[in-house]
PQR file of N, CA, C, O and H, with PARSE charges and radii, in Angstrom:
ATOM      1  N   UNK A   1      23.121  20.965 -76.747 -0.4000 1.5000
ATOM      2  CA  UNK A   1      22.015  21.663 -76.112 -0.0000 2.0000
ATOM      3  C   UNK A   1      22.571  22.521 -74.967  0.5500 1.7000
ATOM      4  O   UNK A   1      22.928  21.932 -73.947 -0.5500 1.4000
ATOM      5  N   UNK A   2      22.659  23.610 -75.025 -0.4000 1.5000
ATOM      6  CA  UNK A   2      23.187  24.693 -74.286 -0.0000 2.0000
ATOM      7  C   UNK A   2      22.872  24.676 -72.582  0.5500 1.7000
ATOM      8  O   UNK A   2      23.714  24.790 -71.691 -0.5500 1.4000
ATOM      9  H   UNK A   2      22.369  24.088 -75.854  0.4000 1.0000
ATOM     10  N   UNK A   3      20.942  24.443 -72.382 -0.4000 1.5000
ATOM     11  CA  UNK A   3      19.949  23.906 -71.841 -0.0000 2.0000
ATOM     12  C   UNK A   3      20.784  23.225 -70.665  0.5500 1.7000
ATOM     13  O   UNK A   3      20.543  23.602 -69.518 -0.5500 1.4000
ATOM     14  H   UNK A   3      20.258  24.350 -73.105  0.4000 1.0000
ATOM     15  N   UNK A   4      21.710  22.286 -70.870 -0.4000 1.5000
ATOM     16  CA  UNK A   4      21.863  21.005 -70.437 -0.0000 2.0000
ATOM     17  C   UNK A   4      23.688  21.408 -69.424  0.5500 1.7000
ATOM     18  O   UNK A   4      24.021  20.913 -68.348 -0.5500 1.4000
ATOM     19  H   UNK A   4      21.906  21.980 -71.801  0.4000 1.0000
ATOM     20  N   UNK A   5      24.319  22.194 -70.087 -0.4000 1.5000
ATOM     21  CA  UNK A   5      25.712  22.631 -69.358 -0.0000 2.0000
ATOM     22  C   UNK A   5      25.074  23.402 -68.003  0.5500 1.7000
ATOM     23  O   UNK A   5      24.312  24.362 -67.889 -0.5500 1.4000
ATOM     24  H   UNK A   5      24.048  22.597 -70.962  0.4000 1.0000
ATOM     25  N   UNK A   6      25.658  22.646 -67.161 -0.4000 1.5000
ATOM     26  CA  UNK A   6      25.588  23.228 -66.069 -0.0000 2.0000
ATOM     27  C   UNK A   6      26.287  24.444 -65.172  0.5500 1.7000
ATOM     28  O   UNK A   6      26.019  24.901 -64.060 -0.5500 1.4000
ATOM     29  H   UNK A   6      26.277  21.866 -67.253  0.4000 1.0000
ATOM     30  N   UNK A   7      27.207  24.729 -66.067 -0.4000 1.5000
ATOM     31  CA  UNK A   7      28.665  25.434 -65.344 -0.0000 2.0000
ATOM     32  C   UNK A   7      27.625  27.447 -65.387  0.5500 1.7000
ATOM     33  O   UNK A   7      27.264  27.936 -64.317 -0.5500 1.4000
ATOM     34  H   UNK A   7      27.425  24.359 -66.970  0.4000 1.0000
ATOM     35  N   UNK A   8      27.473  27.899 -66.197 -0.4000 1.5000
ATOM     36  CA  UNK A   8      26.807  29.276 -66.110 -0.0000 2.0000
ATOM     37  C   UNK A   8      25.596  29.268 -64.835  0.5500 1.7000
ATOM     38  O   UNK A   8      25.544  30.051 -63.887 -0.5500 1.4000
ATOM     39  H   UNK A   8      27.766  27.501 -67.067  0.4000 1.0000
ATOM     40  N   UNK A   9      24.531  27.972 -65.184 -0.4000 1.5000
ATOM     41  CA  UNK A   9      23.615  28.105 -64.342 -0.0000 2.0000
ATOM     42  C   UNK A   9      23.829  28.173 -63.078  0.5500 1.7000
ATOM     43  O   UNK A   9      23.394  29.067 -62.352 -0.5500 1.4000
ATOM     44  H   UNK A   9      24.573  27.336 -65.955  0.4000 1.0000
ATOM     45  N   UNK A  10      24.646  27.056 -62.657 -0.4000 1.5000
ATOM     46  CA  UNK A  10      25.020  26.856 -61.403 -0.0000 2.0000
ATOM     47  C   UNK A  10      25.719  28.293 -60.690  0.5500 1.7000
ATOM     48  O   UNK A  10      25.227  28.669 -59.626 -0.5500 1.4000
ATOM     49  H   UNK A  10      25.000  26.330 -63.247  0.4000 1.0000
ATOM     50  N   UNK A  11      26.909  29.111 -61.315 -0.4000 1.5000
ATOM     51  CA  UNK A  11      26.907  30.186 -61.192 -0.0000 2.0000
ATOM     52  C   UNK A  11      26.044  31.156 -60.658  0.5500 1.7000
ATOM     53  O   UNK A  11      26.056  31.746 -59.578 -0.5500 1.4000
ATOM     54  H   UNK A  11      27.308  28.806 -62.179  0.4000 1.0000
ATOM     55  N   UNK A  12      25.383  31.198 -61.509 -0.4000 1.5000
ATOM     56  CA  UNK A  12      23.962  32.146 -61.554 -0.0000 2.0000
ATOM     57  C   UNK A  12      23.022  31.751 -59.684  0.5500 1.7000
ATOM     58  O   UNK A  12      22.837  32.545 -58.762 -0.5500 1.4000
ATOM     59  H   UNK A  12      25.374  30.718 -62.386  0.4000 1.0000
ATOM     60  N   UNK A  13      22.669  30.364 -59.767 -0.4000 1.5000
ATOM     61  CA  UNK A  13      22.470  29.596 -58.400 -0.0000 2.0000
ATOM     62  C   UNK A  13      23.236  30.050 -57.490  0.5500 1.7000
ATOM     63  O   UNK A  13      22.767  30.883 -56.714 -0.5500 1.4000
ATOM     64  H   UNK A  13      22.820  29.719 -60.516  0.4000 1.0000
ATOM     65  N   UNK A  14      24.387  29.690 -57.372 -0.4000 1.5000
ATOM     66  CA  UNK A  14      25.540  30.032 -56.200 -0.0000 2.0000
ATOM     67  C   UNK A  14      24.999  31.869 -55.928  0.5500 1.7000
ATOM     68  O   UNK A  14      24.176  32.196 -55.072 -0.5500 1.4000
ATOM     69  H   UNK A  14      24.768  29.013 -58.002  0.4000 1.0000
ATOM     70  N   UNK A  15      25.609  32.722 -56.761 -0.4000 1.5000
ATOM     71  CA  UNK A  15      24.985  34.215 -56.439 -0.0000 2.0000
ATOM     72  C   UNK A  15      24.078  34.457 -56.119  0.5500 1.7000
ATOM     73  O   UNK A  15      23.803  35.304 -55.269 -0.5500 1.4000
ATOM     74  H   UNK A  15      26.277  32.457 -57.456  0.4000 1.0000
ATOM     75  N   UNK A  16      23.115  33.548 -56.914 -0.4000 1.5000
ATOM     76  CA  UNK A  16      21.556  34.326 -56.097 -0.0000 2.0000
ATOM     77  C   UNK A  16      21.438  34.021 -54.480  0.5500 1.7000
ATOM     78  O   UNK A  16      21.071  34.927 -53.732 -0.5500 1.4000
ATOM     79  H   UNK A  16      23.339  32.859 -57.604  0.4000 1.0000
ATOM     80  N   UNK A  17      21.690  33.002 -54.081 -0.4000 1.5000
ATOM     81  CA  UNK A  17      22.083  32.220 -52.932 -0.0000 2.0000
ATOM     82  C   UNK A  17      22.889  33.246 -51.764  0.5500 1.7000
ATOM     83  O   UNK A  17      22.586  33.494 -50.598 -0.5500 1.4000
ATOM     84  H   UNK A  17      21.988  32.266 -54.689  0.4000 1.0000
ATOM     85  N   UNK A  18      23.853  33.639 -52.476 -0.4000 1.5000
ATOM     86  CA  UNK A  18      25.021  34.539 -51.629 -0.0000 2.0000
ATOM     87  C   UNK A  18      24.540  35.588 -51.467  0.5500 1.7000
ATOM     88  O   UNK A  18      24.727  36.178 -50.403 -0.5500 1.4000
ATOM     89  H   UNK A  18      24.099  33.437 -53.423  0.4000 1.0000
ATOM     90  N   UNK A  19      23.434  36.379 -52.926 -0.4000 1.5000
ATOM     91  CA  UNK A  19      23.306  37.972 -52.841 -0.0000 2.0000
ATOM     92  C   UNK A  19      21.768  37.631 -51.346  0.5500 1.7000
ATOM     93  O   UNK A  19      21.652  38.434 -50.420 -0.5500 1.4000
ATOM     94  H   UNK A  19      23.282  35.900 -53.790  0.4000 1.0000
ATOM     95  N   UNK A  20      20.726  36.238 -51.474 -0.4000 1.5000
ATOM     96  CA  UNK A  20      20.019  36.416 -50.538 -0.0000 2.0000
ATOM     97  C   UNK A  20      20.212  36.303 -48.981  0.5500 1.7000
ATOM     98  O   UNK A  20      19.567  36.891 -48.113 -0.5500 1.4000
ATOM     99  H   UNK A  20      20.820  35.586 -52.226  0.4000 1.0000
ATOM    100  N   UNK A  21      21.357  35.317 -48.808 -0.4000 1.5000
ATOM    101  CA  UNK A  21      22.287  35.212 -47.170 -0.0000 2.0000
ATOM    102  C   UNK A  21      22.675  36.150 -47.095  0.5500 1.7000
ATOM    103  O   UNK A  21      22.044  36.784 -46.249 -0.5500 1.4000
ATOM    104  H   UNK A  21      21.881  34.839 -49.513  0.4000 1.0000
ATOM    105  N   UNK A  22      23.935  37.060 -47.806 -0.4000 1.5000
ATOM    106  CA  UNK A  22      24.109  38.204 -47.031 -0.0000 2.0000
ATOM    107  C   UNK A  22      23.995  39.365 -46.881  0.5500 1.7000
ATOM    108  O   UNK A  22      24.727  40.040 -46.157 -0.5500 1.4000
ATOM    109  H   UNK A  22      24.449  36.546 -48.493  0.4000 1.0000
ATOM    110  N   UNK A  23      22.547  40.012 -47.903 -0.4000 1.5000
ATOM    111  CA  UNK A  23      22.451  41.338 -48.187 -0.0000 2.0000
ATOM    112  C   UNK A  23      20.907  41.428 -47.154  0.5500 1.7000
ATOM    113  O   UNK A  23      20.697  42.021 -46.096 -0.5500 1.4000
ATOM    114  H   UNK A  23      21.952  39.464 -48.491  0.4000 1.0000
ATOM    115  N   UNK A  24      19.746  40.298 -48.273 -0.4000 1.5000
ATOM    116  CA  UNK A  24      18.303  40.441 -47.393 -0.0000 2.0000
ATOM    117  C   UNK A  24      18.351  40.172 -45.853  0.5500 1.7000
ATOM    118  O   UNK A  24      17.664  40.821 -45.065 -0.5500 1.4000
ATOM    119  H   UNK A  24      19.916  39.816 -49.133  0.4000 1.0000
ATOM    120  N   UNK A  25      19.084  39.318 -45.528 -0.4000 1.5000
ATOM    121  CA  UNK A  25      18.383  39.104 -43.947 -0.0000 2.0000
ATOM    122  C   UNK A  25      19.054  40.319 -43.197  0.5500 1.7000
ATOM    123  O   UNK A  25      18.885  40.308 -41.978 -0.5500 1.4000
ATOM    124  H   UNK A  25      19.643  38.791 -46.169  0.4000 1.0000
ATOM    125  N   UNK A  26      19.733  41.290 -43.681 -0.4000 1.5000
ATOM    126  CA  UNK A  26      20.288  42.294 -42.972 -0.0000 2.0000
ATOM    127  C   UNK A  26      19.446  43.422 -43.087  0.5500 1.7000
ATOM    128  O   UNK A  26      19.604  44.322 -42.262 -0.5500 1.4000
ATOM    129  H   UNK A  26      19.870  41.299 -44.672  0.4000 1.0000
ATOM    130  N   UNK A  27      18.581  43.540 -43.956 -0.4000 1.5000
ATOM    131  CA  UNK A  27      17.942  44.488 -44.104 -0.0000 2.0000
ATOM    132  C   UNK A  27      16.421  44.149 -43.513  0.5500 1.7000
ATOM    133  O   UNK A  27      15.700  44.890 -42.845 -0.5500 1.4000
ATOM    134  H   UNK A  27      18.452  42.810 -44.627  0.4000 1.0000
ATOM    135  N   UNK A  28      16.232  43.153 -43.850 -0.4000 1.5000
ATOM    136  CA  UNK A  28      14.775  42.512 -42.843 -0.0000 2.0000
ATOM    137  C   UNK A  28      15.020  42.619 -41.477  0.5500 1.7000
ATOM    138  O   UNK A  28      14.260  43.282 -40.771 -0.5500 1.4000
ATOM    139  H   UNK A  28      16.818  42.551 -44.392  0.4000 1.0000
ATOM    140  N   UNK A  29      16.124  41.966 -40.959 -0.4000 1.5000
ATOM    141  CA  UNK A  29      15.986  42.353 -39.570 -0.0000 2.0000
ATOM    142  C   UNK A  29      16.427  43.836 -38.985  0.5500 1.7000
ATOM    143  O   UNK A  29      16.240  44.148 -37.809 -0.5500 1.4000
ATOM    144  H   UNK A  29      16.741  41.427 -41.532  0.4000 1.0000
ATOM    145  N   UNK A  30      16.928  44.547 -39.786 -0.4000 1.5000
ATOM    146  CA  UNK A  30      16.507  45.930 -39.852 -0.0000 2.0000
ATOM    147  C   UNK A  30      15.518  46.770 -39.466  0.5500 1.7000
ATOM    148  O   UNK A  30      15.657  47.837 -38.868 -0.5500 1.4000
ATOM    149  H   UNK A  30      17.080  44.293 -40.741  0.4000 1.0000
ATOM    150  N   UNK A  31      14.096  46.042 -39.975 -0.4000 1.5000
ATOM    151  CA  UNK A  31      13.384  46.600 -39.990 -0.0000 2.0000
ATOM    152  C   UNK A  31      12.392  46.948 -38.616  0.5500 1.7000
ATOM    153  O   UNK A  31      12.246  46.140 -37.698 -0.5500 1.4000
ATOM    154  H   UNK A  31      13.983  45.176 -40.461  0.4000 1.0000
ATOM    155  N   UNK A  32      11.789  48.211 -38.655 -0.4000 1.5000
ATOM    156  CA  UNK A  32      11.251  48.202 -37.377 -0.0000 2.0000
ATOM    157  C   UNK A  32       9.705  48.364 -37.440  0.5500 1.7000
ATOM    158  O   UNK A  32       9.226  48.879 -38.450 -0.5500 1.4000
ATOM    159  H   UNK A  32      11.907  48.867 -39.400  0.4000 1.0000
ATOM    160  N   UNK A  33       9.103  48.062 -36.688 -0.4000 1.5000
ATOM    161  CA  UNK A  33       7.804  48.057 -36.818 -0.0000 2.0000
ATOM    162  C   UNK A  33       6.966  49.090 -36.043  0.5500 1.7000
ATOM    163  O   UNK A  33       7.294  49.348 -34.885 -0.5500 1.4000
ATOM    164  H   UNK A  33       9.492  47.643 -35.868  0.4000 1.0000
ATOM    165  N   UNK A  34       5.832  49.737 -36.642 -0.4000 1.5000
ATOM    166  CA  UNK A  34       5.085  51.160 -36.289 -0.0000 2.0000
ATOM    167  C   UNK A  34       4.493  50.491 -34.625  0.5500 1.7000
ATOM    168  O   UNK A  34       4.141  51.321 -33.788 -0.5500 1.4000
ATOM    169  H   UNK A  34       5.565  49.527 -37.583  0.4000 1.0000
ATOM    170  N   UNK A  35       4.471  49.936 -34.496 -0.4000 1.5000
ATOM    171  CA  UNK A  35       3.785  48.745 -33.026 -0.0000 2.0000
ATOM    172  C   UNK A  35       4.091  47.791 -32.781  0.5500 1.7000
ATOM    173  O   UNK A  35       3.656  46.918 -33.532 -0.5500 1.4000
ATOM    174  H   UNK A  35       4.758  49.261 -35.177  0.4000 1.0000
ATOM    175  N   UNK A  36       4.812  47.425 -31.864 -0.4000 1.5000
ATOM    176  CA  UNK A  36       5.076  46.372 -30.981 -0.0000 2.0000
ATOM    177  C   UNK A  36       3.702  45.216 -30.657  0.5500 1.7000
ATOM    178  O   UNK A  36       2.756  45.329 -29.877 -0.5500 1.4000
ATOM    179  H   UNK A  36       5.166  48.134 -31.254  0.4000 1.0000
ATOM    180  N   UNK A  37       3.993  44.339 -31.412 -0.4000 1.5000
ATOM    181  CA  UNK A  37       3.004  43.175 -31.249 -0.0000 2.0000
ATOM    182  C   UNK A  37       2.696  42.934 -29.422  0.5500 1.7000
ATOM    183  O   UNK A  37       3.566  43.167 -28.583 -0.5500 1.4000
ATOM    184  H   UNK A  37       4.761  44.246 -32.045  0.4000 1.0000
ATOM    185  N   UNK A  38       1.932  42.659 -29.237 -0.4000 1.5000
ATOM    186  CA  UNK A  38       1.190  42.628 -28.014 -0.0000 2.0000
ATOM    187  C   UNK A  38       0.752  40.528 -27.878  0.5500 1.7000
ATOM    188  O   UNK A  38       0.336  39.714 -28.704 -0.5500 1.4000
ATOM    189  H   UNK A  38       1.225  42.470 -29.918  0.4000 1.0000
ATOM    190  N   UNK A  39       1.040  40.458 -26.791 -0.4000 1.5000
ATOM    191  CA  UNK A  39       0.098  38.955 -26.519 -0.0000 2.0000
ATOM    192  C   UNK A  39      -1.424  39.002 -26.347  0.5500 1.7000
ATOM    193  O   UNK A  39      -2.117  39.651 -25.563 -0.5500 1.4000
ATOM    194  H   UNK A  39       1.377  41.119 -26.121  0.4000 1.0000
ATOM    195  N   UNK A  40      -1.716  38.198 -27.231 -0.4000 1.5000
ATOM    196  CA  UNK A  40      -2.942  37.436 -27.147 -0.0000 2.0000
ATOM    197  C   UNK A  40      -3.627  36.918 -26.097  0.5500 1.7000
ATOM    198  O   UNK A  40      -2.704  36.334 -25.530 -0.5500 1.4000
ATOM    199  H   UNK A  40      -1.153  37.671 -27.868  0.4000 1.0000
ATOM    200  N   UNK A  41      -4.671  36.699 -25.379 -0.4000 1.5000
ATOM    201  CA  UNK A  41      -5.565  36.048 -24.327 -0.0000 2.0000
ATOM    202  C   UNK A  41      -4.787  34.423 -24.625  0.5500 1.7000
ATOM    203  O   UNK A  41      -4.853  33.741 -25.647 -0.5500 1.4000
ATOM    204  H   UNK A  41      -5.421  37.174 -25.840  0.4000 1.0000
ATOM    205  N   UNK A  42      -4.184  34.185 -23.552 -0.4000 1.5000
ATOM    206  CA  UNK A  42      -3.875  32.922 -23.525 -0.0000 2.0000
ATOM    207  C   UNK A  42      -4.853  31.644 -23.316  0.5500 1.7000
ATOM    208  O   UNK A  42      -4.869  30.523 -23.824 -0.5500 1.4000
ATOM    209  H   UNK A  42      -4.130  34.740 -22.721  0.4000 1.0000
ATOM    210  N   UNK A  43      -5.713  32.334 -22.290 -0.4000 1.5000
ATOM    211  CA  UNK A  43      -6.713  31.566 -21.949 -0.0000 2.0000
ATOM    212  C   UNK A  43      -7.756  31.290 -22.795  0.5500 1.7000
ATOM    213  O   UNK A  43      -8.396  32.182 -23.352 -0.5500 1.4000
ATOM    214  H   UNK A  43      -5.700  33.245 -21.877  0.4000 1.0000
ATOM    215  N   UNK A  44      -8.037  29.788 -22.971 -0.4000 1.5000
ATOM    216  CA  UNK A  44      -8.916  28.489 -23.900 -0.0000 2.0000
ATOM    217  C   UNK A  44     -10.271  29.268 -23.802  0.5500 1.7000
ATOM    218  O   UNK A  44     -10.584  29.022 -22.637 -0.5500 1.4000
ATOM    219  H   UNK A  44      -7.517  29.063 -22.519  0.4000 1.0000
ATOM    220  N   UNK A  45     -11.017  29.860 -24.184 -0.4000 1.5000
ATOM    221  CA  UNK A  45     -12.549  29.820 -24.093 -0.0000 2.0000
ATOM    222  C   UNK A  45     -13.266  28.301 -23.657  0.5500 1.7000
ATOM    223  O   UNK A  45     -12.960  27.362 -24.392 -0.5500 1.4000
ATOM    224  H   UNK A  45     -10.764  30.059 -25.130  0.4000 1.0000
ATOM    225  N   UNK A  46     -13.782  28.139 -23.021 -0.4000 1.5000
ATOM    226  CA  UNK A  46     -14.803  27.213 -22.451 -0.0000 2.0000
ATOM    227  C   UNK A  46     -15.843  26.894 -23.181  0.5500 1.7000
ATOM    228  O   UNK A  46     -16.898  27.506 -23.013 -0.5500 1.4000
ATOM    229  H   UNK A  46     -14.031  28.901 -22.424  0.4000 1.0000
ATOM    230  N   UNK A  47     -15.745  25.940 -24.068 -0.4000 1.5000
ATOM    231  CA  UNK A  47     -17.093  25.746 -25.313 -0.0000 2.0000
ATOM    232  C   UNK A  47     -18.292  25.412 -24.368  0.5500 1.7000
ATOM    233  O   UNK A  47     -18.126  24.846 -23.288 -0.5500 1.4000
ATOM    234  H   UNK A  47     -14.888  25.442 -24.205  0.4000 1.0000
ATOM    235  N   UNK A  48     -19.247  25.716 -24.744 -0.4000 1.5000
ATOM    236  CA  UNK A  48     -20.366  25.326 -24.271 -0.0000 2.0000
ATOM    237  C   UNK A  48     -20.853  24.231 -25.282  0.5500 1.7000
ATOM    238  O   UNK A  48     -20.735  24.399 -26.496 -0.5500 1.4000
ATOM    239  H   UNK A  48     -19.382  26.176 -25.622  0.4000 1.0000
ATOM    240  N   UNK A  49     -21.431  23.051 -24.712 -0.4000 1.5000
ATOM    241  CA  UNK A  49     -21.963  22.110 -25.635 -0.0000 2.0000
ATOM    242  C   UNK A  49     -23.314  22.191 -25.629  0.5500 1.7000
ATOM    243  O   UNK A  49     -24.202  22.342 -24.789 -0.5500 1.4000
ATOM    244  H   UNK A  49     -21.527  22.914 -23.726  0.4000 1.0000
ATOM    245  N   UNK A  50     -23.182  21.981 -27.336 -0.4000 1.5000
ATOM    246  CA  UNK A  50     -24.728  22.251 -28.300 -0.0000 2.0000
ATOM    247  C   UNK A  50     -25.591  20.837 -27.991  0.5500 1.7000
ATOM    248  O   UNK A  50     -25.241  19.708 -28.337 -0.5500 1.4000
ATOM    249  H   UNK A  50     -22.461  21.858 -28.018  0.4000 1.0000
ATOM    250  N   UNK A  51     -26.651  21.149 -27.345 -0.4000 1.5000
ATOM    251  CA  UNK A  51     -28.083  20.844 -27.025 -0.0000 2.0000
ATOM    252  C   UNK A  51     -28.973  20.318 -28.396  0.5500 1.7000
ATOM    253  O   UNK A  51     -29.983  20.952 -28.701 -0.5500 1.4000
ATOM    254  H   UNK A  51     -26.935  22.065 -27.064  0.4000 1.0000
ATOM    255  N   UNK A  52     -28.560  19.151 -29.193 -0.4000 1.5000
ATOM    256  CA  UNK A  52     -29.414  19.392 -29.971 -0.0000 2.0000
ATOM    257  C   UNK A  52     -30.903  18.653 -30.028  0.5500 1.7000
ATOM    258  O   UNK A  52     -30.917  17.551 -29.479 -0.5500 1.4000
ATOM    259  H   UNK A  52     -27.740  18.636 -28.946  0.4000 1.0000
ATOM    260  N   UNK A  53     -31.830  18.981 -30.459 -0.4000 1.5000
ATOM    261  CA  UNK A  53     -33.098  18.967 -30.708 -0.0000 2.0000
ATOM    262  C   UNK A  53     -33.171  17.204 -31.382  0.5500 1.7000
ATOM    263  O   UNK A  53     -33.543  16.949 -32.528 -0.5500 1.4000
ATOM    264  H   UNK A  53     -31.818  19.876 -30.905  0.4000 1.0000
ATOM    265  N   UNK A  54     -32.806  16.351 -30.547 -0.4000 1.5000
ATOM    266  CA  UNK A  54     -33.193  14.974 -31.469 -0.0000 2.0000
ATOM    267  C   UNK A  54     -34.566  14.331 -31.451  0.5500 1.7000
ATOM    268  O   UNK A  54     -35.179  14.257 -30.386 -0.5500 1.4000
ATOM    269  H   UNK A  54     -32.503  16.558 -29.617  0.4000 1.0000
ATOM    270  N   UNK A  55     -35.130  13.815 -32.694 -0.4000 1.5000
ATOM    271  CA  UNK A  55     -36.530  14.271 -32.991 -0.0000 2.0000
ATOM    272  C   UNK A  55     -36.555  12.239 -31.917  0.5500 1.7000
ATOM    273  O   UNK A  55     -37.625  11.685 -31.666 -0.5500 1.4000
ATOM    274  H   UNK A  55     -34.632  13.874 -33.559  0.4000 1.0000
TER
END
């Protein structure tokens, strides 16, 4: 069963592995963005507690 030899697959594994460590993360962090992300309101909103109507 062809299926079952490990020696090609593993191959195949190892490269894909190598071509994604050292080609993609060089080009992702490459990349630049149209806007600079901005911070968010740090500050918690203050829930107001619901009043409810118990009969």
């Amino acid at each position: 069963m062809p299926q079952l030899n490990p020696t090609p697959w593993f191959f195949i594994l190892i490269l894909s592995w190598l071509t994604f460590l050292a080609i993609i993360p060089s080009k992702v962090m490459g990349h630049s963005f149209a806007t600079e992300p901005t911070a968010q309101n740090v500050e918690k909103p203050n829930p107001e507690p619901l009043n409810w109507p118990w009969p």
